[in-house]
N, C-alpha and C positions, 0 to 999 in steps of 0.2 A: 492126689487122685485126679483122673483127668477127666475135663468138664464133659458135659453131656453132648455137647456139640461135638466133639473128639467123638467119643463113642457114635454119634449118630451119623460117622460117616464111614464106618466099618464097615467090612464086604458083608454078604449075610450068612455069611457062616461062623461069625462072632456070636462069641457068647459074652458078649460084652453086658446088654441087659442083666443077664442072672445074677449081677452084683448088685442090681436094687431092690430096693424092699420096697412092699407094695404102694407104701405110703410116702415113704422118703427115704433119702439119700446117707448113709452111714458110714463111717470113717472102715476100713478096711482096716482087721485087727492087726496085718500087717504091714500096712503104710506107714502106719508111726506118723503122719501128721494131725497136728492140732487144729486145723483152719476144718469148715464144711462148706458144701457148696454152695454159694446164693440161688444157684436158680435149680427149683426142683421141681422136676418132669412129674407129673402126677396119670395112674394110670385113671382110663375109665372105669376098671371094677373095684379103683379104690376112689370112692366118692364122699364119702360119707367124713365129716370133717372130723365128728370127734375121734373118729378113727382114726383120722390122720395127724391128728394132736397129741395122740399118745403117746409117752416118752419109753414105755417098758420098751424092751428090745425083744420082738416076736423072732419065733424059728423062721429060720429061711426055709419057703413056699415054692414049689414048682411051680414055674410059669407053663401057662395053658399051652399046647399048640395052635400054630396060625398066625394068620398079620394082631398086630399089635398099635393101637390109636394113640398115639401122644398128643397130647394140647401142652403147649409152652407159653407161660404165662410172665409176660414181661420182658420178653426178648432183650438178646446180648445188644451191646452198644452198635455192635458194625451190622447189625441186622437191618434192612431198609422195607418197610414195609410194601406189601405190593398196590396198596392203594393208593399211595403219594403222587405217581406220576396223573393216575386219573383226575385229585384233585388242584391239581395245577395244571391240567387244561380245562377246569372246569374254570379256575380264577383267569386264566386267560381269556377263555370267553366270556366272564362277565366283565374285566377290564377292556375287554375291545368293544364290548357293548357299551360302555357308559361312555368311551371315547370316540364313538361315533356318531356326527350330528346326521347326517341323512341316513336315514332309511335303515336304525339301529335293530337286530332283533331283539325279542321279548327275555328277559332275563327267566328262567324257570325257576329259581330259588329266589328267599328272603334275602334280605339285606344280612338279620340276623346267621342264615348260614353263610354266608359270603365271609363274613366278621370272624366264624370260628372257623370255618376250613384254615383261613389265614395265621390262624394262631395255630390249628393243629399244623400246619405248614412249615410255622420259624418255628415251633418252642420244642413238639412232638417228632417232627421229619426232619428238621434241622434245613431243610428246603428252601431258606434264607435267601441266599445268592440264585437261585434260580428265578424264584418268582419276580426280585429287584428285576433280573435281565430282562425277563417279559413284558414287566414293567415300561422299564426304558424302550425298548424296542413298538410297543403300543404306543405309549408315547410319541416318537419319532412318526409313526404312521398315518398318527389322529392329525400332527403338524402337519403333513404332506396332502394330508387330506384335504385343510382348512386353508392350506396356502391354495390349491388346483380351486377350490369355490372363489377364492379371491380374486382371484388370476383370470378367471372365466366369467367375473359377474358381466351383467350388462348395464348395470345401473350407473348413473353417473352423478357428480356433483357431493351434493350432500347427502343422499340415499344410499349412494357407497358409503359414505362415512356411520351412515345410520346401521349400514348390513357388515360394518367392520365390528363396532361397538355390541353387535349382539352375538358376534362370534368370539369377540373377548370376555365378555357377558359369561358364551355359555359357557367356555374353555374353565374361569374362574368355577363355576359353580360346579363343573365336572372335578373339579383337582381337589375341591371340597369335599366334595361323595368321597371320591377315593381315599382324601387322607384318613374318612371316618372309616370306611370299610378293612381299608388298611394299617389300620390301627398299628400293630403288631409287628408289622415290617417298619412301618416308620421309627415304632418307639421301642424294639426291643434290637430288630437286627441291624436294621441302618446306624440307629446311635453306636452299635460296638465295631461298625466295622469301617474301616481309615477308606477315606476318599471315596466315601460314598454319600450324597447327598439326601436331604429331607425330599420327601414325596413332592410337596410344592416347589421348592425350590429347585430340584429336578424339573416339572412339568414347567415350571414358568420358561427355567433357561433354554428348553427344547422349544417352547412356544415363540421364546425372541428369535431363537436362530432362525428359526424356520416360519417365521411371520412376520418381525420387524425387521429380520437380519437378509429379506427375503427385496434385492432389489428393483424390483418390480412393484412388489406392495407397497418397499417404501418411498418410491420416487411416487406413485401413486398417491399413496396417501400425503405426502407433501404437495401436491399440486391440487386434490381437491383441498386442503385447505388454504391453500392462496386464493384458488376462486372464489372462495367462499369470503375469505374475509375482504377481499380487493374488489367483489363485486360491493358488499355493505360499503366501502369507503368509498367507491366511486359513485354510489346510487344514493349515499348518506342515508339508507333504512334500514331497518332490523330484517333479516332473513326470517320468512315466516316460518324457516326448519333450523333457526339459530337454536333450537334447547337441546338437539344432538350434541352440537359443542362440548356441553360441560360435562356430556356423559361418558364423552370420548376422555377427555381430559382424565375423570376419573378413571378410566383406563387404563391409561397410560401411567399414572403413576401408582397404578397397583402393579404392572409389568416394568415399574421404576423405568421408565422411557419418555415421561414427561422431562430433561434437561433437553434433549434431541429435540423434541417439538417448540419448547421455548425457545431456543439457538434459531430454530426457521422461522418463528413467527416474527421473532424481532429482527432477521434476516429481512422479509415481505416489508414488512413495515419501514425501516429502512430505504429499502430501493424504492416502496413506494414513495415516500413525501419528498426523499432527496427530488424523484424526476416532477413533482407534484411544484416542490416548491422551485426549483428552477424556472421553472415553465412561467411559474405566476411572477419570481421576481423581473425576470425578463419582460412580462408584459407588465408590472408596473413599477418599474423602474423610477419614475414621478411621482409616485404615491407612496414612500414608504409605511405611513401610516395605515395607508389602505392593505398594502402586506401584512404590516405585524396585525390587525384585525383580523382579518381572513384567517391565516395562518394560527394564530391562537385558537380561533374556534375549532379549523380544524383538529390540534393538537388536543383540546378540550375534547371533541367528541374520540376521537381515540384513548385516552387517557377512559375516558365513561365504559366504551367497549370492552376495554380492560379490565376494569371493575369490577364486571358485569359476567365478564366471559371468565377469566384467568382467577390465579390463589393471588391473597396479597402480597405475596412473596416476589412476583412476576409484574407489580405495578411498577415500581419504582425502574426497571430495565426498561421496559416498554417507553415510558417517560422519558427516560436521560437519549435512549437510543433516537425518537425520533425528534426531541429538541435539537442534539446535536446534528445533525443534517440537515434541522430549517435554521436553526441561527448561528451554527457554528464560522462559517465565513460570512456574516452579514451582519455580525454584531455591531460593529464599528460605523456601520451606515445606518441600522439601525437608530442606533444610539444618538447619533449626529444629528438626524433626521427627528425623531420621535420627540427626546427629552425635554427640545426647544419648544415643538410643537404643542405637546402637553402638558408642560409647565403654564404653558403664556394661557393657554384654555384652561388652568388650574385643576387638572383632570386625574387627581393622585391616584385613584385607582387603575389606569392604566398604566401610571407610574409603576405603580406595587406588583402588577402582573409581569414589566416588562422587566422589573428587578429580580423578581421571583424566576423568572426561565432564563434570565441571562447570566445571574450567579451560578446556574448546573449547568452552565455551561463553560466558566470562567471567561466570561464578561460583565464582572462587577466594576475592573479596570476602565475598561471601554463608557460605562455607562457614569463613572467617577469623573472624569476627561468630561462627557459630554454638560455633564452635570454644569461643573467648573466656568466650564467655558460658557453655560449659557448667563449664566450669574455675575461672571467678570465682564459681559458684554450689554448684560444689562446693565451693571451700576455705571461702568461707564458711558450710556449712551445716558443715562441720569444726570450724573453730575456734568456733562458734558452742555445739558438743555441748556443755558443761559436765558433762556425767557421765562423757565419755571425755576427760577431758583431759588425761590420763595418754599418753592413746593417741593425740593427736591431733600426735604429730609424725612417728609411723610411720604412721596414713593419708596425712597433706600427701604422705610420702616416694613411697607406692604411687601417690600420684596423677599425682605428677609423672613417676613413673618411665613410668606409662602415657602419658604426655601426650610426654614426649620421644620414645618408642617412636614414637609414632602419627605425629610430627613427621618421627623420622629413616627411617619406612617408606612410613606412608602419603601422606602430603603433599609429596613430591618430585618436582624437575621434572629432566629428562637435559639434562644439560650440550649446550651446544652442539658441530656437527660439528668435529672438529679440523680445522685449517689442511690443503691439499692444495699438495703440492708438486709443479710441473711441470716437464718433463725437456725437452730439445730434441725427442727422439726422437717424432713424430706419432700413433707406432700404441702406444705406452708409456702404460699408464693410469696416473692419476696415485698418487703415492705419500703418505700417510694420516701426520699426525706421530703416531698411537695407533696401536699397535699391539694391544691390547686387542680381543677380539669383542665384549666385552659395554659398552654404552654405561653410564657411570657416570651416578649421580644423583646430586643437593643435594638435601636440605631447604629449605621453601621460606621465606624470612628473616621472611616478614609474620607465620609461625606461629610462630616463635622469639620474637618482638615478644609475639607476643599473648599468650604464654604466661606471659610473663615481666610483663607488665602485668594479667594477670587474679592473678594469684598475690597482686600487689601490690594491686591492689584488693580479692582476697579479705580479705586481712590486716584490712582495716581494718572488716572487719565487726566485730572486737570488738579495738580497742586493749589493748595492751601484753599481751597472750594468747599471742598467737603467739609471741615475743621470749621470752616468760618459760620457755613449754615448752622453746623451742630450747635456751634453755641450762638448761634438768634434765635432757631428754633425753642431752646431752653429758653433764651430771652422772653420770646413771646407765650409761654408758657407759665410763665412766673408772671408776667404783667397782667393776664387772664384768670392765673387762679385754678382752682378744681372747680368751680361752677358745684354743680349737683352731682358731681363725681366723691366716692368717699376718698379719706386719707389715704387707705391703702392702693385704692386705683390707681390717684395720682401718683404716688410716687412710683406704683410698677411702672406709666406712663414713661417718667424722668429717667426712670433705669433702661426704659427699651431704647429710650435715644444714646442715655452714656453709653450702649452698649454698640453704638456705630461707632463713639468716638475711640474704642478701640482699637478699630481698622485703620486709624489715619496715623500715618508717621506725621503728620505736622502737630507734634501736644504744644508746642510752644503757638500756633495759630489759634489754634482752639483756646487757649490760656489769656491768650493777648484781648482777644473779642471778647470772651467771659469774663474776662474783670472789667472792662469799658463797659459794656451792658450792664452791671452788678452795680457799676456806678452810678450809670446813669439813674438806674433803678431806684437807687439808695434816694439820691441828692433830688432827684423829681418828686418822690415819694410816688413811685407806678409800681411796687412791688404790691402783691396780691397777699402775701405773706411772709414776716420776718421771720419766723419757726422755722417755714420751707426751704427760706435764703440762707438761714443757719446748718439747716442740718444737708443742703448740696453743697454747700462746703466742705463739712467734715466728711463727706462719703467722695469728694474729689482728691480732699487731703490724705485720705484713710490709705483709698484704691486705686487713686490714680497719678498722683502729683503733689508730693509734699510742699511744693508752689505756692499750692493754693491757699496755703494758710494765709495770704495774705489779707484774704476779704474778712480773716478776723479784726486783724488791724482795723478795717472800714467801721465796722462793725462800733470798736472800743471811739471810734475818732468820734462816728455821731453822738454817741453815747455823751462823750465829753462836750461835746457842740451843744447839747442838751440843756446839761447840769451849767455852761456858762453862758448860756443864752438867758437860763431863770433868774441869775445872780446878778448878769446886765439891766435886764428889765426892772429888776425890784431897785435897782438904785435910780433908774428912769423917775420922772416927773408925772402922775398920771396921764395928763395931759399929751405929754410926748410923741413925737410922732414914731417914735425910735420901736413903740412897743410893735407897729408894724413890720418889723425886721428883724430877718433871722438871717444869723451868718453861721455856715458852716467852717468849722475852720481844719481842714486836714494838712495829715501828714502827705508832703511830694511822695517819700519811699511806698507808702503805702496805698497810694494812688494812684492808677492810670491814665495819669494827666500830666503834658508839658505847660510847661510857662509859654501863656499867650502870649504870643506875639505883634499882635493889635489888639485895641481896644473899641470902647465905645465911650460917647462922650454921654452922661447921662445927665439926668434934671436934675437940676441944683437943690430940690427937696433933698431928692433921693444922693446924691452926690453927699449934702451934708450931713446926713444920717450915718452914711457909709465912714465919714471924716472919723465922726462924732467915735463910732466904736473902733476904729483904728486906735485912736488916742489912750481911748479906755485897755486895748489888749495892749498895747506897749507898754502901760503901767506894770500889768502883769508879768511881762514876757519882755525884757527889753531884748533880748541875743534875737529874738525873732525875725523873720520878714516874712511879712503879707505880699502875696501876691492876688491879686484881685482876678477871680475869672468867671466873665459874667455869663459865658454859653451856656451855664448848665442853670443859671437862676428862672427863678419862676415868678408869677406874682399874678394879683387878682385884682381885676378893677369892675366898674359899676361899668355899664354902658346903658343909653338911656336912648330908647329905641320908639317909635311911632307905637309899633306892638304894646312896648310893655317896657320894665326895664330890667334886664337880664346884669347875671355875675358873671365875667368872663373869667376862666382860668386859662391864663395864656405865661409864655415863655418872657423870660425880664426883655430879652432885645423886640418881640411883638408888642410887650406892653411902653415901651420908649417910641415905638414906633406909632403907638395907636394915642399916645399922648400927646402928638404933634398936632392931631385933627383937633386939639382942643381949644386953640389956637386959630386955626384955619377950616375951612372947608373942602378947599380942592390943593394938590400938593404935588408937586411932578417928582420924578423919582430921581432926578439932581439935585433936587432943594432937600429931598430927604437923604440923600448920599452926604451932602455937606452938612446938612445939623446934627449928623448922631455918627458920622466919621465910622464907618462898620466896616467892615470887610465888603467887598464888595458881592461874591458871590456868596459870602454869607448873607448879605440886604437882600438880595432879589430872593434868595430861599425864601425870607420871611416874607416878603412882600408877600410872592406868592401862596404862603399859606394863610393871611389875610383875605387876599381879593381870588384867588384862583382854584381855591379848594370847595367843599361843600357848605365848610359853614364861611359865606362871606360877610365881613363886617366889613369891609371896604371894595369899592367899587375901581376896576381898572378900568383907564380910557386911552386907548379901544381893551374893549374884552380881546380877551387869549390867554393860552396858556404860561407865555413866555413872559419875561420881563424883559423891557429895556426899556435903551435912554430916552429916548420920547414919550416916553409913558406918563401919566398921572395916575394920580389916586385921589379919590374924595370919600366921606363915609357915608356908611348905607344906613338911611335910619329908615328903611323898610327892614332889615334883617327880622328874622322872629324865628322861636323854637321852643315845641314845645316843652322844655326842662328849663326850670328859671336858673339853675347854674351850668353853663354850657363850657366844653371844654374844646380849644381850639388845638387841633392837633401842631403839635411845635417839630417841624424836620429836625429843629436841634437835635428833639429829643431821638432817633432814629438814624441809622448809618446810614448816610449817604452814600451814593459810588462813590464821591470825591474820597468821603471818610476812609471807606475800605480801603482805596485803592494809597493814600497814604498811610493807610497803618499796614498793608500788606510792605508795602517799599521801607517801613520802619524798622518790621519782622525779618526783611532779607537785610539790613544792616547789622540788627543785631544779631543774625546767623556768623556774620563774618568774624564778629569779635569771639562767639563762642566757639567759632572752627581755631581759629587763633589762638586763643586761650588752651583749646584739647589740645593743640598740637604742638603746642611749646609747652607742657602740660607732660607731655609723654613724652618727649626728646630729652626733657632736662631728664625724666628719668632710667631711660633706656641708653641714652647718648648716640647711641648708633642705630638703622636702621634703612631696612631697602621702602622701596616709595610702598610694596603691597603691606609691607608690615606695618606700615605710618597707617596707613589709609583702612586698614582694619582696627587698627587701634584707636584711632580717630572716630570712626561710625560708631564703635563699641561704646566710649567716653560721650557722644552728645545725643545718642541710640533715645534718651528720656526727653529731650525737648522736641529732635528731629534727624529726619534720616537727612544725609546728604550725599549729592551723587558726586560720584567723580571726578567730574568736572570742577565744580565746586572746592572739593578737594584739593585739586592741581594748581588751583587757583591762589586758592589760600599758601600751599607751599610755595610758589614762586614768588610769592608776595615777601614771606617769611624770609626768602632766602638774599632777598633784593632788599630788606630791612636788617640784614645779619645778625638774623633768631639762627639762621640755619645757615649749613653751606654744602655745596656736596662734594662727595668724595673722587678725588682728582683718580683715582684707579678702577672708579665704578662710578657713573653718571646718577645709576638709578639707585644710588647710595645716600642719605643724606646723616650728618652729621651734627652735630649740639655744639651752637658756641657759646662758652660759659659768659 
């Protein structure tokens, strides 16, 4: 059957109507198809529904003469209503209206009809693609519009920037409306049709082309924000229209255009401080310190600006970008300049500042270097003083103490973020293995290194110096005691010193003076504590030198000195004078002591006493031999003074000396050279510790401080003080320069036998070798007593070679060879 639309366009002389029935549409008894029509034309005299519901099959009815009214209900698909076009210039003038900011007219319908035109538009008229065109094309016009107000404003500075941000403002709040009122086009026909964009995302890209994209706006608007911000840095104030700023910002990165303004701003800032900081280093060129001041603050209030103005995302660029163009080529002057300066002022937080900006910029190097060198130039300008040398192991101490300070405060880098641990749960932030706020710091290891290597290069500005103080300082530490210090003080005390002596390549100097002091200590009885004296032993012997065992030896000697001291005595007479005397009697190996080479003649008392237990230990001991050595004896006599009469604790060679006055009253210093036959610049020591010191029991004539041969001595029996046992200090007991300076000349003897020994030592077992391999092999082998240089080295081998330990090789000079 063919459809109604067929039929209704029949000439009018068809009778094509008279096949329908009044009410509906009927299969033709002879069509023979089974289908009926969907759309059926209904007349106006058949109105009446139940009429038109009836299924019976009524007689076919003459239709009336004259026109005939059809209503068609539901129209065919290709049918286009004739209303569509009117409401899509209605939607076009309400989108040109909400897209125009001046002088918009009045919209005469709801929002709500706007909403459903749009939907009878895409879903009813299918009018999809049209209204998107309109769209776009208003779009495009409201841009050109808003570009021509930019273009033309008159404002300047930041009031442009204020009259930008509300034209972004409103564009935003327009693309809003629209996406509501357009509902239907966004979300039915755009989503199904390819390369056609979202309402916003339309409106935004049409907004950048034609307003960010627009070069005029945007050279504009990068130049008032230069002014803006280069005026704050040059005037150092807040702009009283600086809260535009952040609303511009947000802006921008709602039109995702915020990387472009960060790219310029860190661009400004940039050229600013580069030409900022030039200017200034050139004018203080003399003051670096007064630079990196200045220049910190200023970088400080930039860094604030930042803060303040920008997302946190934009801090860290701004930071690195204008650090590197103030310190990037000035590090190394910097650092030169400053490190010194601030250390010797002990000033660690401008330490910590100038670590902190000089690491982002990779000058931790530069500032490691300055570090070094101030450290290496201090110990050696220390050890170098010779008038403080007394004192030059509690500066090293102070220095270092500063130097670790500066290490464990200022020179530290924050551990990295601890591991995060993730949950199944989506919206669950992740969970942190520290629970700690505060991010922990290290030290950073290069300045551990350097420290530890400058100290050691200090050292060697003056050979066996440093070593020697170490151990008097311990000396004089141990004869002192802890006072009102606890255990544990003291001994961190004794640790901060052993911990110099590991910068000295001389261990065999420091070892030689450490047992001569230990000694003396022992045999004077000046030690403050045998506990203390025992356990710096075993912490010498443990961690530093298996050597040291020997002051155990010391140790078991006195011990045994003891136990046959009581056994001599109790076979003594009460009577006896013998019970006033105590002989120590050691082992040479385990002593720091040569066989004297002169004597002293002593008083036939004391001489027969000394007989007396000679006698008694050869009973004992016949394989033995005593050697008598009286520099280190002591002894105590009465002295009987105007004052009062006082107990002197003085040295055996003061007390032979002071027993001459007993005899006499006035004595010249030849007649006492001849009665007690001493050494001679041992005599005058003494003398002078008698008549020339503080506490004098004997009177020099003339006063001075010197001795010589004209001299007398008579005693002072005005002496007095107030302690009735007074103790007179004995230079014995104390290194003299002479001491030193022969036991230093002992130490380079024995170096030679010990280079000797490694070096025939290692030939006999390698047999061949060129001079670098001897002489690495050699430092390697005595590396535990002492470093030796080169020279030293060269020396020894020529020796060797001129004694035929060695010979070298007739085909290679710097050859040498092993002769069996």
């Amino acid at each position: 059957m063919a459809s109604v639309f067929t039929l209704l366009s029949l000439p009018q002389t068809s009778n094509g109507f008279t096949s329908l029935r009044p009410t509906a549409v009927a299969n033709s008894p002879d069509d023979g198809s089974a289908s009926t029509s969907r759309k059926v034309p209904r007349l106006d005299t058949d109105s009446d529904s139940a009429t038109a519901s009836r299924s019976k099959v009524q007689t076919q009815t003459k239709v009336s003469k004259g026109p005939i009214k059809i209503q068609i209900i539901g129209g065919g698909r290709n049918v286009k209503p004739v209303q569509a076009d009117t409401q899509l210039n209605e939607l076009r003038h309400c989108i040109r209206t909400i897209l125009t900011k001046e002088h918009p007219d009045v919209i005469q319908t709801t929002n709500e009809a706007i909403y459903n035109t749009c939907r009878s538009i895409v879903t009813v008229e299918d009018k999809g693609e049209g209204l998107y065109e309109i769209l776009k094309l208003e779009l495009e016009r409201c841009g050109g519009e808003l570009s021509k107000i930019l273009n033309g404003s008159d404002v300047k500075g930041i009031d442009w920037i204020s009259q930008f941000v509300d034209i972004c403002e409103w564009f935003t709040k327009q693309t809003n409306l629209l996406k509501s009122l357009l509902t239907y086009l966004d979300q039915v026909y755009i989503i199904k049709t390819a390369n056609a964009s979202r309402i916003q995302e339309l409106a935004f890209s049409t907004f950048n082309i034609r307003i960010f994209g627009n070069p005029n706006i945007h050279n504009r608007l990068r130049a008032e924000i230069k002014a803006w911000v280069n005026w704050e840095r040059s005037s150092r104030l807040e702009h009283e229209k600086r809260d535009k700023i952040p609303l511009l910002i947000h802006q921008l990165f709602v039109f995702d255009q915020y990387p472009f303004f960060e790219e310029h701003y860190v661009y400004v800032a940039r050229k600013f401080y580069l030409e900022e900081s030039e200017t200034l280093a050139e004018e203080m060129k003399d003051d670096a310190p007064g630079f990196f001041k200045c220049m910190k603050s200023r970088l400080d209030e930039e860094l604030k600006r930042a803060q303040q103005i920008l997302p946190a995302s934009s801090w860290g660029m701004i930071r690195k970008a204008t650090q590197e163009v103030v310190w990037m080529n000035r590090v190394e002057w910097l650092a030169n300049e400053n490190v010194s300066f601030y250390m010797k002022l002990k000033d660690i937080d401008k330490l910590g500042s100038m670590y902190a900006l000089f690491s982002r910029v990779g000058g931790t190097k530069a500032l490691c270097t300055s570090f070094k060198k101030f450290i290496q130039t201090s110990v050696a300008e220390i050890v170098q003083d010779q008038q403080q040398d007394e004192m030059m192991v509690q500066r090293l101490l102070d220095l270092k103490a500063l130097a670790d300070h500066s290490i464990s405060t200022a020179f530290v880098d924050e551990l990295e973020e601890p591991l995060s641990i993730t949950t199944s749960d989506p919206d669950a932030a992740p969970i942190k293995a520290s629970t700690s706020g505060i991010q922990p710091k290290v030290p950073n290891k290069e300045f551990i290194y350097a420290l530890s290597d400058a100290f050691t290069l200090g050292f060697k500005a003056r050979r066996l110096a440093p070593a020697e103080q170490i151990a008097r300082n311990i000396d004089r530490a141990m004869r002192k005691g802890q006072g009102a210090a606890s255990d544990i003080a003291f001994e961190a005390e004794l640790d901060k010193v052993l911990a110099l002596y590991r910068f000295s390549d001389d261990k065999d100097v420091f070892r030689t003076f450490y047992h001569r002091a230990l000694a003396k200590r022992l045999l004077l009885g000046q030690s403050a504590s045998d506990d203390f004296e025992k356990g710096m032993i075993q912490k010498l012997k443990k961690d530093y030198d298996p050597e040291f065992g020997m002051g155990e030896d010391m140790f078991k000697d006195l011990a045994l000195s003891r136990e046959m001291m009581r056994e001599y005595h109790d076979k003594l007479p009460r009577e006896s004078l013998g019970h006033e005397l105590t002989v120590m009697v050691l082992q040479r190996s385990a002593w720091p002591f040569s066989v004297p080479k002169s004597g002293i003649d002593l008083p036939p008392a004391m001489q027969a006493e000394l007989t007396a237990f000679a006698s008694y230990y050869k009973v004992k001991h016949a394989q033995h031999v005593l050697d008598w050595d009286h520099a280190l004896g002591t002894a105590s006599l009465v002295g009987r003074f105007s004052p009062g009469t006082k107990e002197l604790s003085v040295s055996l060679y003061q007390a032979i000396i002071l027993l001459l006055f007993n005899d006499a009253v006035n004595i010249s210093f030849l007649e006492i050279k001849e009665q007690v036959r001493m050494d001679d610049a041992e005599l005058r020591r003494t003398l002078q510790s008698l008549a020339c010191g503080k506490k004098r029991v004997l009177k020099k004539i003339p006063p001075g401080r010197d001795v010589n041969d004209g001299d007398s001595f008579r005693f002072n029996p005005d002496f007095d003080d107030p302690r009735p046992k007074v103790h007179i200090n004995s230079i014995q007991a104390k290194v003299s320069p002479e001491e030193s300076k022969k036991t230093n000349l002992a130490i380079e003897g024995d170096r030679k036998h010990y280079l000797d020994a490694a070096i025939v030592r290692v030939m006999k077992a390698r047999k061949e070798l060129t001079f670098e391999q001897l002489k690495i092999a050699t430092i390697e082998a005595v590396k535990g007593h002492f470093v030796p240089s080169v020279d030293q080295i060269k020396k020894r081998i020529d020796a060797l070679v001129e004694s035929d330990y060695l010979e070298r090789s007739k085909d290679d000079k710097n050859r040498f060879l092993y002769v069996a």
